[in-house]
N, C-alpha and C positions, 0 to 999 in steps of 0.2 A: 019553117024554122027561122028566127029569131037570131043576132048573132052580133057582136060588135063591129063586126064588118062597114066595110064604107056606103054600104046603099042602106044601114039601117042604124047610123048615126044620126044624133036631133043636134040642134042648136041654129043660131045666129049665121043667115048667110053673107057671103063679101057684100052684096046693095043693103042688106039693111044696117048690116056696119056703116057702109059709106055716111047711109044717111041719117043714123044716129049719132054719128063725130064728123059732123061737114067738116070743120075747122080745128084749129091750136086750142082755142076759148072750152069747145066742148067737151076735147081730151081732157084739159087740164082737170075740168068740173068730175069728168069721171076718176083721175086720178086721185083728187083730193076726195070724193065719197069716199073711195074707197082705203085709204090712207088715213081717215080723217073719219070714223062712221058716226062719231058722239060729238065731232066738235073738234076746231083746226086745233093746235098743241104745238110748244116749241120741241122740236128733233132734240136739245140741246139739254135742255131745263127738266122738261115736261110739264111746263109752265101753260096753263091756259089764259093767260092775261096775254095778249094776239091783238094786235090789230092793221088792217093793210097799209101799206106804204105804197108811192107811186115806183118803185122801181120795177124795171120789169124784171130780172133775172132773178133777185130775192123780193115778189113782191109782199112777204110779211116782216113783221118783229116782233120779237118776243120782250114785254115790259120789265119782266120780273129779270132776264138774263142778258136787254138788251143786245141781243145775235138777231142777224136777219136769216131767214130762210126759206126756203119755197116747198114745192110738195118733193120735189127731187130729192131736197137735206136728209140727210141718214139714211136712204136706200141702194136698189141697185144703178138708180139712173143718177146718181150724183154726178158723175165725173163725163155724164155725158153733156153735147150741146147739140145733140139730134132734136126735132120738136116731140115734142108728146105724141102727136097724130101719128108721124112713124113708128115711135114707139109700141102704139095701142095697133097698129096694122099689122109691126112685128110679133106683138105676143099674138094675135088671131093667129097669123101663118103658122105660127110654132106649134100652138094647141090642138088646132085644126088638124095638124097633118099626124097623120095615123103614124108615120116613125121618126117623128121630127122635120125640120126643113135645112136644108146647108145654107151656109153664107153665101155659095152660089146665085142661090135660087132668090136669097131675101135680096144679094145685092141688085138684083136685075129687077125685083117686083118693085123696090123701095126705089130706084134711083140712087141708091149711095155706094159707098167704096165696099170693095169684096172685105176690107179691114173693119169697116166698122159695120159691117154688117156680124161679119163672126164675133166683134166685140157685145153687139146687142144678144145675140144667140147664148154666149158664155153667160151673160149676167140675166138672164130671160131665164136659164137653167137653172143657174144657182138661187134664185128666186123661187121656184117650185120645187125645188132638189126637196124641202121637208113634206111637202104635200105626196112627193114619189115614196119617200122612204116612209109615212104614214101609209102607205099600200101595202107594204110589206111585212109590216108588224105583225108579230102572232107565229101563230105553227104553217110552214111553207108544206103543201102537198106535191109529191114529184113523181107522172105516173109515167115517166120514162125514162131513164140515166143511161148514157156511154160512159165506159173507162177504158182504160187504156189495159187492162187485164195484165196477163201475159204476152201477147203478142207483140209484135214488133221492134223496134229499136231496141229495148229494155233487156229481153228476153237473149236475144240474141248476143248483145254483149256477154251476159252472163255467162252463156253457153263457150262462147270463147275464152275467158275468164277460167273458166272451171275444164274445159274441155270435154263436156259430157252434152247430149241433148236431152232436155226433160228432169234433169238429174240423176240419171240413167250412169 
């Protein structure tokens, strides 16, 4: 039997991550494919007249709106100055793990602050948060429900309330 469990998951392990983003250079290249799938664009304009500039923190410009910007402009990683590579380590750790990962855990794999680790995890979620709620779309099947019936707290006030048991 078959099952989404953890011994019968496929993908990408930690060495072949390693060794498909050795560096900042190769993050970034993945970031911008994937950011970018028809061709770089300003965040701003949505100008494609682009061309690089030697800066490193915005290293593009946009012609037609004159704004600089990089692959970070308009996304979740705007406001970060973590490198890419972290980045691309932390969304593996987060995807990867079968009920998510804590900032604990990211902050001890990555090397960085328990803070800016749970600040990566919050915007890593809200990133995927449309791809989660695309899972749920449509008619939900539910072949088991608790409620809270009669029983307990509820019931029991009532009962003192009215001074009967059962409605007796």
């Amino acid at each position: 039997m078959t099952g989404p469990g953890r011994s019968h998951r496929k993908g990408i392990t930690l060495l072949a991550l390693a060794r498909r983003y050795p560096n900042e250079e190769a993050a970034r290249e993945w970031f911008e494919a994937i950011y970018w799938p028809e061709g770089r664009f300003c965040p701003q304009c949505r100008g494609t007249d682009t061309y690089a500039c030697p800066q490193q923190t915005m290293p593009y410009r946009c012609r037609t709106c004159r704004k600089r910007f990089s692959v970070r402009t308009g996304t979740v990683l705007q406001a970060s100055r973590l490198p890419l590579l972290q980045w691309t380590y932390a969304i593996y750790l987060e995807m990867t793990a079968l009920k998510g990962v804590s900032s604990m855990k990211l902050h001890r794999d990555l090397g960085i602050t328990q803070k800016s680790a749970w600040f990566m995890l919050q915007r890593i979620r809200e990133a995927f948060a449309p791809l989660a709620a695309a899972a749920f779309e449509g008619p939900v099947e539910a072949n088991e429900t608790y409620g809270w019936g009669q029983g307990g707290q509820q019931a029991r006030a009532q009962e003192a309330e009215s001074g009967t048991r059962n409605g007796w």
